[in-house]
C-alpha positions as MATLAB code, in Angstrom:
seq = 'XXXXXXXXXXXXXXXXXXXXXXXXXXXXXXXXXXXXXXXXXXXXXXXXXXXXXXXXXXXXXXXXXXXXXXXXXXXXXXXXXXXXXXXXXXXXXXXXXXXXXXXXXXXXXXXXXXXXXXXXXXXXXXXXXXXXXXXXXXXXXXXXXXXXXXXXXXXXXXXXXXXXXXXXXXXXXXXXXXXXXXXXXXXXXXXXXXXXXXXXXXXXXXXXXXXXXXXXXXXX';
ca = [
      -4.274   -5.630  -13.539;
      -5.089   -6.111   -9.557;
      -3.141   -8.638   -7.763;
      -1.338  -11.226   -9.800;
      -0.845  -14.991   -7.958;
      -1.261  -14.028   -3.962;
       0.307  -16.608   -1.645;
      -1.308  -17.790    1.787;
      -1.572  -14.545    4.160;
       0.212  -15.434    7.336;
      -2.158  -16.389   10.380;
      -2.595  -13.816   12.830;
      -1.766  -11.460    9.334;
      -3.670   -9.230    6.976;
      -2.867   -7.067    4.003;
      -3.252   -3.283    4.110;
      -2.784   -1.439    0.640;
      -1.212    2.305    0.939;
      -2.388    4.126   -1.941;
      -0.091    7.488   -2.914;
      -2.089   10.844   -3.766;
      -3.058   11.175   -7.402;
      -0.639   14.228   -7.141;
       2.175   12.031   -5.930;
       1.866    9.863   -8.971;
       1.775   12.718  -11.627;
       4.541   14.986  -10.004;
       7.413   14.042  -12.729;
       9.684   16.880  -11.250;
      12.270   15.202   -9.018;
      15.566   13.399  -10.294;
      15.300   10.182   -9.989;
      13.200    8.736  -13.127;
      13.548    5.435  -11.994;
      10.466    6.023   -9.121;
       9.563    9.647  -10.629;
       7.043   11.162   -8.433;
       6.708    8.444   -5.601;
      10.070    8.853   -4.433;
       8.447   10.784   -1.121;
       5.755    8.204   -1.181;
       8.224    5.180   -0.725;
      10.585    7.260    1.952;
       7.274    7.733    3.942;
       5.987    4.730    4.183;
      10.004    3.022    4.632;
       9.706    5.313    7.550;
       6.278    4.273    8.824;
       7.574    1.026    8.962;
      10.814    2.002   10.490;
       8.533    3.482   13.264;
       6.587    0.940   14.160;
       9.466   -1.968   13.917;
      11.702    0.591   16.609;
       8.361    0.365   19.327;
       7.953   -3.146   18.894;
      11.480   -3.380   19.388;
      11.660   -1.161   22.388;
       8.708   -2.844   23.995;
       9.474   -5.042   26.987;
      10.256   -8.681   25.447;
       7.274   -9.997   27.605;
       4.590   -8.031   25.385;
       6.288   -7.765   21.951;
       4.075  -10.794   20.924;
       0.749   -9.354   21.715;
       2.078   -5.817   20.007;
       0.529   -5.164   16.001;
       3.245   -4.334   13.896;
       3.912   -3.927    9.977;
       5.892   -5.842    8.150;
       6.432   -5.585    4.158;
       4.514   -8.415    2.108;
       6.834   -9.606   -0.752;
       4.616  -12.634   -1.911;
       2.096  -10.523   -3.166;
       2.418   -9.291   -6.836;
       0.439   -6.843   -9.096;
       0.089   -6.867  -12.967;
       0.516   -3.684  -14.678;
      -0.900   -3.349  -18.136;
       1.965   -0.971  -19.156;
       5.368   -2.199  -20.845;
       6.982    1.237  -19.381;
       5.473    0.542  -15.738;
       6.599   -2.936  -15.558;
      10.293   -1.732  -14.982;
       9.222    0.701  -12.107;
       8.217    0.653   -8.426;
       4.891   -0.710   -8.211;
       2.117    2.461   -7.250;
       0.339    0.757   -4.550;
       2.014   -1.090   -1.292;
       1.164   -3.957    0.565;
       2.102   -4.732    3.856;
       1.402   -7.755    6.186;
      -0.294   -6.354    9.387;
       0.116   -8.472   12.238;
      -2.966   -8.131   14.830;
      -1.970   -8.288   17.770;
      -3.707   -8.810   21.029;
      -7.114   -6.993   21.519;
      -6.964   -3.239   22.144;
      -3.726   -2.772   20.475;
      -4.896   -1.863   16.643;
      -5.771    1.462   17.928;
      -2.360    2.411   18.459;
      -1.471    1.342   15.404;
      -3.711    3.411   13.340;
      -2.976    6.647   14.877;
       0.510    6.065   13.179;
      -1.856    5.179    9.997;
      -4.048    7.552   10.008;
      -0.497   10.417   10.075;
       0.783    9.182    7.327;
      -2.857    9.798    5.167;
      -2.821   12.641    6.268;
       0.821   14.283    5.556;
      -0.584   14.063    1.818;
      -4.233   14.625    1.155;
      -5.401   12.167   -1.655;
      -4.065    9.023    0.303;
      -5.766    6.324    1.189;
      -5.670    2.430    3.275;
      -7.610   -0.464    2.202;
      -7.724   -3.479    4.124;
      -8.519   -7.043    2.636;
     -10.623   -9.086    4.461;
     -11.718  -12.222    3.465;
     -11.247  -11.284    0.133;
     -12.983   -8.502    0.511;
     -11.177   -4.655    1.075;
     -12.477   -2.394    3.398;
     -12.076    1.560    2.923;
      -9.987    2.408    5.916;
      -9.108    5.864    5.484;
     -11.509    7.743    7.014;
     -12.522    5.046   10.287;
     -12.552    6.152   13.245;
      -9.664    4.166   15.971;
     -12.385    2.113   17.195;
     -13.614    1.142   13.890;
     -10.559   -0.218   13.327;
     -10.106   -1.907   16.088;
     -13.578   -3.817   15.516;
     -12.484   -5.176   12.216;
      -9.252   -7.019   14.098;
     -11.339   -8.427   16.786;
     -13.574   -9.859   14.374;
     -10.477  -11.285   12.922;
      -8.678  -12.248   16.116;
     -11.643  -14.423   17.304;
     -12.119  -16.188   13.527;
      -8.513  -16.865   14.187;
      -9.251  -18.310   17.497;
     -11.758  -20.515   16.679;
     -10.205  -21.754   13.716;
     -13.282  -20.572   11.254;
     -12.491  -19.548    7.548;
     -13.381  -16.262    7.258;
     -16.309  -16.518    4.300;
     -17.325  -13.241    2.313;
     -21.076  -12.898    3.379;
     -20.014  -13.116    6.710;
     -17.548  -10.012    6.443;
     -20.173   -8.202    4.483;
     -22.810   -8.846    7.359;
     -20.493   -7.952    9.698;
     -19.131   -4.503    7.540;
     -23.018   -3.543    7.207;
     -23.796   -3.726   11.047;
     -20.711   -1.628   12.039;
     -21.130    0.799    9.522;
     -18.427   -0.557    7.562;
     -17.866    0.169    3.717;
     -16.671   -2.056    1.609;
     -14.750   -1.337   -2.056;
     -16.593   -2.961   -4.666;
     -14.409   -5.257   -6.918;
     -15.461   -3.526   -9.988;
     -14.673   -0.294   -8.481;
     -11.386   -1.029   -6.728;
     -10.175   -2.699  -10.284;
     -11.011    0.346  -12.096;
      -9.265    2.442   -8.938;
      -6.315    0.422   -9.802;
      -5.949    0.618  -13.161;
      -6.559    5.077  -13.514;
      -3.337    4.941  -11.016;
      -1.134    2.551  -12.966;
      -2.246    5.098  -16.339;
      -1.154    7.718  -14.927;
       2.146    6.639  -13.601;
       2.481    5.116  -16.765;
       2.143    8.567  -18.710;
       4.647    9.937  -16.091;
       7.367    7.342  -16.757;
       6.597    7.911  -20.202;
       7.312   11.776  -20.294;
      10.291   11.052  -18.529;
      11.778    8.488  -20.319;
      10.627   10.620  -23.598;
      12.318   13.524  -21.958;
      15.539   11.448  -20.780;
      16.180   10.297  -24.756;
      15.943   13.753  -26.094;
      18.398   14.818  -23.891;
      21.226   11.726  -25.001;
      20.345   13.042  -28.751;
      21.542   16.640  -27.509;
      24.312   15.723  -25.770;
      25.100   13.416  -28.597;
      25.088   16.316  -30.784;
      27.349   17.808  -29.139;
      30.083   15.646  -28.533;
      32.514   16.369  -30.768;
      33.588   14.247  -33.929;
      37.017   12.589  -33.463;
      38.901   12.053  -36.546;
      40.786    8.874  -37.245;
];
C-alpha cells in the first residue's frame, strides 16, 4: 500500500495527490466497470489539466517559463493490496506541479481549489520533503508560502530535510498528514473501490450465466 518505488521528482517540481469523494469511489452505477464510479473523477481532473496546459499555452512565449502548470506524473506507482483493484484505474492521482516564478501559485490554486469543490469529500495533498501537507482547505496565500519556501531551497541548492518543513509547516499554520494516518487514508479508499469492482465484476458474471442460459442449444 502507499507509493510503490518513486523516481527523482523533477527540480523546480512537486507532487500533488487528488483524492476522489468517498461517494465517487462507492457509486457502482455508471457503465463502464472498467473505472466504475471514478469515471467523473478522471474526466475532471483530464480537464483540469486540459485547463491549465491551454493558459500556459496561450501565455505570451516570454513568460510561459515563469507560469506553474500541471503535468501528469507517470514514474510514480502505488501498491494496491487487492487482486481485483490491481487491474483498475488507480483511486488517487498524482501530478507533477511545476512552481513557477513567485506570485504565480495563487493562480493556480483557484483552479484547485474548483475542482474540490465541484464534489464535496475531495481533497489535495502536497508532498514536501517527504512530508504531505493537507491542502484542501488553505487559503491562496497559504499556498503560495509553501512554493516560495520551495523556490528559494531550489535556489540555493539546499536539500529540503523533514524537520525543516515541519518547522516551517508549524510557524505558518501549516498541517501536516501524519504517515500513519495518510497510510491508513489510503488503504479505507483502495477497500472500498475494491468492494465496488467486486460487486461489479460479481454482477457482470451473473449476467454471462443468464445470457448463457438463454442462448439456444444448436444441434449437430
Amino acid at each position: 500500500m502507499g507509493y510503490g518505488e518513486e523516481k527523482r521528482v523533477p527540480r523546480g517540481a512537486v507532487i500533488i495527490t487528488f483524492w476522489p469523494s468517498l461517494d465517487e469511489i462507492e457509486d457502482d452505477s455508471l457503465e463502464n466497470g472498467y473505472s466504475a464510479g471514478l469515471t467523473g473523477f478522471y474526466k475532471s481532473l483530464e480537464e483540469l489539466l486540459r485547463e491549465n496546459q491551454v493558459a500556459w499555452s496561450q501565455a505570451p512565449t516570454a513568460v510561459r517559463g515563469g507560469m506553474p502548470r500541471l503535468t501528469t506524473y507517470t514514474d510514480n506507482h502505488r501498491e494496491r493490496g487487492s487482486p481485483v483493484a490491481r487491474f483498475a484505474p488507480p483511486e488517487l492521482s498524482d501530478f507533477l506541479f511545476w512552481l513557477g516564478t513567485s506570485g504565480t501559485g495563487a493562480a493556480v490554486y483557484s483552479l484547485l481549489r474548483l475542482w474540490v469543490q465541484d464534489r464535496n469529500g475531495r481533497k489535495l495533498r502536497v508532498k514536501v520533503g517527504g512530508i504531505e501537507v493537507e491542502a484542501t482547505q488553505l487559503k491562496p496565500e497559504q499556498f503560495e508560502e509553501i512554493f516560495d519556501f520551495l523556490r528559494r531551497r531550489e535556489k540555493e541548492g539546499k536539500r529540503i530535510e523533514a524537520t525543516e518543513v515541519a518547522r516551517f509547516l508549524k510557524s505558518h499554520g501549516l498541517k501536516a498528514v501524519d504517515a500513519s494516518q495518510a497510510a491508513e487514508d489510503e488503504r479505507h479508499h483502495d477497500r472500498l473501490r475494491s468492494a465496488v469492482l467486486a460487486r461489479r465484476h460479481a454482477a457482470e458474471q451473473k449476467r454471462l450465466k443468464r445470457l448463457k442460459k438463454r442462448k439456444p442449444n444448436v444441434s449437430t
